[in-house]
C-alpha positions in Angstrom: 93.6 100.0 120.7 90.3 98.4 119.4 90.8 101.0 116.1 94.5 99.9 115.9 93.7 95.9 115.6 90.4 96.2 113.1 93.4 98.6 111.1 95.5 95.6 111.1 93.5 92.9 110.5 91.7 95.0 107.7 95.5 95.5 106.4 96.2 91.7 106.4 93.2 91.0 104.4 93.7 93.5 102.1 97.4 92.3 101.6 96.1 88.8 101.3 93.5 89.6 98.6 96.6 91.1 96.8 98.1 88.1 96.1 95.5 86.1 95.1 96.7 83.7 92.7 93.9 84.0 89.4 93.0 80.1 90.0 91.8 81.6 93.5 90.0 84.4 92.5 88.4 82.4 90.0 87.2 80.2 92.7 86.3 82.4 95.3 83.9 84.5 92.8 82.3 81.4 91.8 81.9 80.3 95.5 80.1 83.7 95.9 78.2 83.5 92.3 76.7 80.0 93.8 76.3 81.0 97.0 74.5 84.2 95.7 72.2 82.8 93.1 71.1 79.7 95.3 70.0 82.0 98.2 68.5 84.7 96.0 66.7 81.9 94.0 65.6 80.4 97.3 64.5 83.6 99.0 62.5 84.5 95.4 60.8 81.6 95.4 59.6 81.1 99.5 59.3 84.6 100.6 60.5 87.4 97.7 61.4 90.5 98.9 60.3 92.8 95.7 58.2 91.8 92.9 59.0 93.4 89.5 56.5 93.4 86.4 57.5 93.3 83.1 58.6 97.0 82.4 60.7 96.6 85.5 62.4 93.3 84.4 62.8 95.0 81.1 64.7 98.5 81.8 66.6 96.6 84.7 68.3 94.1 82.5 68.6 95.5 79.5 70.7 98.7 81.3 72.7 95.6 83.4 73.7 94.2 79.9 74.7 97.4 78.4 76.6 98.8 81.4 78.5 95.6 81.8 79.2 95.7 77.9 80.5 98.9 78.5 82.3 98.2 81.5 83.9 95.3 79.5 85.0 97.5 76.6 86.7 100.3 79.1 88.7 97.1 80.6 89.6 95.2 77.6 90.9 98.8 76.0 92.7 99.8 79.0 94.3 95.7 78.9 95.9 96.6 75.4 97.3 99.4 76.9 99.0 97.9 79.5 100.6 95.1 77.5 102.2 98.0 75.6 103.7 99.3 78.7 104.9 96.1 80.0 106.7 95.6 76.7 108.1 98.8 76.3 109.4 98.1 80.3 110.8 94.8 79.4 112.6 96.5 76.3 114.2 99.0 78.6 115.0 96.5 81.4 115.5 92.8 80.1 116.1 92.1 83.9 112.2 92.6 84.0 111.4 89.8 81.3 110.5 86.7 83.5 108.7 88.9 86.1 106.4 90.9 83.6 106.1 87.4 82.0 104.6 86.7 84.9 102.6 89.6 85.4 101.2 89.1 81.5 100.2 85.3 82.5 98.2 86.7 85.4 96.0 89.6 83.8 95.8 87.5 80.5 94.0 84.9 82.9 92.0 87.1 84.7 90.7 89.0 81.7 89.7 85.8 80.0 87.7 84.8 83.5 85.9 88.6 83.1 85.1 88.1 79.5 83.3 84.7 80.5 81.5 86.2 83.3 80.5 89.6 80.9 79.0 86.9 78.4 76.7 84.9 80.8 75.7 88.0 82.3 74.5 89.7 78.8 73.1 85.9 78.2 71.2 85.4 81.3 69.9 88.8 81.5 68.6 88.2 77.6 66.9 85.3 79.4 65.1 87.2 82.1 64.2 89.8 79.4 62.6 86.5 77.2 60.8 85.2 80.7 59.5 89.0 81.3 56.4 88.7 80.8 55.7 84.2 81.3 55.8 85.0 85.5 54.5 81.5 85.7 57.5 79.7 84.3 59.6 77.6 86.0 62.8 80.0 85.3 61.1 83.1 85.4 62.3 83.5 88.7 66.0 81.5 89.0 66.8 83.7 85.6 66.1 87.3 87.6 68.1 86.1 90.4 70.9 84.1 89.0 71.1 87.2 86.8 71.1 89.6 89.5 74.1 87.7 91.5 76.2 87.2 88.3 76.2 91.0 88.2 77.6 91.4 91.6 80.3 88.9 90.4 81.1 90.5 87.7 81.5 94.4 88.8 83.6 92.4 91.8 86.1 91.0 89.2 86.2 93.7 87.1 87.1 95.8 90.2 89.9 93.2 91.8 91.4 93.3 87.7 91.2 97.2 87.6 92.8 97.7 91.4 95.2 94.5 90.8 96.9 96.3 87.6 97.0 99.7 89.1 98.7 98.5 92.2 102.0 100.6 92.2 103.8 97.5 93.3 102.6 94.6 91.0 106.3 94.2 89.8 107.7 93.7 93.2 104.5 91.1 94.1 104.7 89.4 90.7 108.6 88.8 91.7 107.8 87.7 95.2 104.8 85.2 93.6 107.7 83.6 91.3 110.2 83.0 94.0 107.7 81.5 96.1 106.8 79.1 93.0 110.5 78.3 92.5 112.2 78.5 95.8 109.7 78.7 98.5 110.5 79.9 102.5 110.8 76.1 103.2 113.5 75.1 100.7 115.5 77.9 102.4 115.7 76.8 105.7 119.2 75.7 104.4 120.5 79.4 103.4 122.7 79.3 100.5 124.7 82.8 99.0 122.6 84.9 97.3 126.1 87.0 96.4 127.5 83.1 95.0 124.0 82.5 93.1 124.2 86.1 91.4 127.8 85.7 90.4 126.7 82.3 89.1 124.1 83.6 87.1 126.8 86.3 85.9 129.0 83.7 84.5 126.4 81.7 83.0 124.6 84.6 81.3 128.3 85.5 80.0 128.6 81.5 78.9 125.3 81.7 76.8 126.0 85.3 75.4 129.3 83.6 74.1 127.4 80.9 72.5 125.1 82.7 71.0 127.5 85.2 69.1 129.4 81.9 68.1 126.1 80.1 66.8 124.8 83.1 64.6 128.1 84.1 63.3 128.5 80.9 62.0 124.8 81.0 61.0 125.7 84.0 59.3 128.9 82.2 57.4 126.5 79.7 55.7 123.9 81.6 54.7 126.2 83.8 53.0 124.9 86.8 55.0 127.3 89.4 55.6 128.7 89.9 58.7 127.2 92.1 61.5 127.6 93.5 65.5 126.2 91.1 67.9 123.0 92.1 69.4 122.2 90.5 73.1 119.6 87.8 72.5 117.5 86.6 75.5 118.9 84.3 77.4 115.8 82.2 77.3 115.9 81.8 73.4 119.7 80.9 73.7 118.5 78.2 76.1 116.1 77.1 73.7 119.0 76.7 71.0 121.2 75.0 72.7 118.2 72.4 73.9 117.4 72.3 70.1 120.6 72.0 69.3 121.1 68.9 71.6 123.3 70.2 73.5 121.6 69.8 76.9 118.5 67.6 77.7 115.0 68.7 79.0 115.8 68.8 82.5 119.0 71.0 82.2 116.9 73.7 80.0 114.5 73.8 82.7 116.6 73.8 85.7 118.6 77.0 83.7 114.6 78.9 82.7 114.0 78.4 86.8 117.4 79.9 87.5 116.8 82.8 85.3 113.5 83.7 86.8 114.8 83.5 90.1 117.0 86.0 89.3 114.7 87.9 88.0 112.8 88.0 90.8 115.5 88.6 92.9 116.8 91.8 91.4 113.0 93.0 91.0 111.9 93.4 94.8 111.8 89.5 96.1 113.3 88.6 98.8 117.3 88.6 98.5 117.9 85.1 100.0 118.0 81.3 98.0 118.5 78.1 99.2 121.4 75.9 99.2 119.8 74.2 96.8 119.2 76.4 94.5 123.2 78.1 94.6 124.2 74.1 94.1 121.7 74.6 91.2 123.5 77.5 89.4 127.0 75.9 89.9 125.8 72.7 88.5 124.4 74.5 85.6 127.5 76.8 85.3 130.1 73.9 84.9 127.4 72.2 83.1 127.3 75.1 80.3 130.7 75.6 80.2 131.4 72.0 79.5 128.9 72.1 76.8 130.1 75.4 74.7 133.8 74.6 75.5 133.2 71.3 73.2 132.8 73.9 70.4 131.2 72.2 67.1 128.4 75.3 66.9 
């Protein structure tokens, strides 16, 4: 019984550290990076633990620097791989788009925290080295431990981005992240029709494709280009052209970007339910759109 309940508790932490947003890792590895450094600086100063002389001080921060160079390569190599995957999945699915979108946002975030961590650690620990063998100085001591701790931080960061990008379900979690930014579990207290907002989406997705093959055919017809097949242009760009185009204001093109990542999310493992506000959304935006590219004048 006592084995079951540490199992589930160990579970529901792990799941929690999961869906982390970046903004909270970021602050929860510099709550530990303080927290570390200040007691390790603390501890060095009133009652160290182990004293290192200079060879120590040199071999052990010169080999952190390296390794975490080294680390940082691997990750930023295995990054650029990744991107190509999620593109080439977003080229196969376009259902995908918003969600990997999503996903891309996250790691690009997280990767830019690691490269600032990897750089004060190879900077601090080029301090220590510089203090190596001045044991008197003020920062002699702070450096070695501050050092020390930002290492920790860093391998843990690494680790979370490695384990975060291999997780076999980051699709179905990024969809689940964007649903909760756009229609969170309170908003849909009042249940609306998912099967209404889908068949919404349908028709507006079929309203933009038509606009779209009417703008670029006529496009076409001025520039004296010769006329081709229509090829399906993300619904997000036609968005973009009709907002260009003045055709809708600000706060239609956003309402109708929300409404396509919600779909998004929907189809790609969130959870199948929206508000009535949101279905009230779509509708609006359906008659809206159809109002808009019945007026013709492309």
């Amino acid at each position: 019984m006592i084995c079951s309940f540490d199992s589930e508790i160990v579970q529901a932490f792990i799941e929690k550290c999961r869906n982390l947003l970046p903004c909270e890792v970021i602050a929860f590895s510099l709550f530990i990076f303080t927290f570390l450094s200040t007691a390790s600086a603390l501890i060095g100063y009133l009652r160290p633990i182990v004293i290192l002389n200079d060879n120590q001080i040199l071999y052990l921060f010169s080999t952190s620097a390296q390794v975490i160079a080294a680390i940082y390569g691997l990750t930023l190599t295995g990054y650029i791989f990744l991107r190509s995957e999620l593109n080439r999945e977003q080229d196969i699915d376009n259902s995908k788009t918003e969600v990997i979108d999503s996903l891309k946002k996250r790691y690009y975030s997280l990767l830019i925290f690691i490269t600032f961590l990897s750089i004060f650690t190879i900077l601090i620990s080029n301090f220590a080295i510089s203090y190596a063998s001045n044991t008197k100085s003020l920062f002699s001591i702070p450096s070695i431990n501050i050092g020390q701790s930002l290492l920790v931080v860093n391998l843990f960061v690494i680790s979370y981005f490695i384990f975060d990008i291999l997780d076999p379900k980051n699709i179905e979690r990024a969809g689940k992240a964007l649903q909760q930014s756009i229609d969170p579990p309170e908003s849909r207290e009042h249940k609306g029709s998912v099967e209404n907002f889908l068949n919404y989406f349908v028709e507006i997705d079929s309203v933009l494709q038509k606009y779209g093959q009417s703008f670029f055919a006529k496009r076409r017809e001025q520039s004296g280009e010769p006329d081709k097949p229509y090829n399906r242009v993300p619904t997000k760009m036609l968005v973009d052209t009709l907002f260009r185009e003045n055709k809708i204001t600000l706060e239609d093109k956003d309402e109708i970007k929300h409404l396509i990542s919600l779909r998004s999310a929907i189809v790609n493992g969130a959870v199948p339910e929206v508000s009535l506000k949101i279905e009230n959304s779509a509708r609006n935006a359906l008659n809206k759109l159809s109002t808009v590219v019945g007026q013709g004048g492309f």
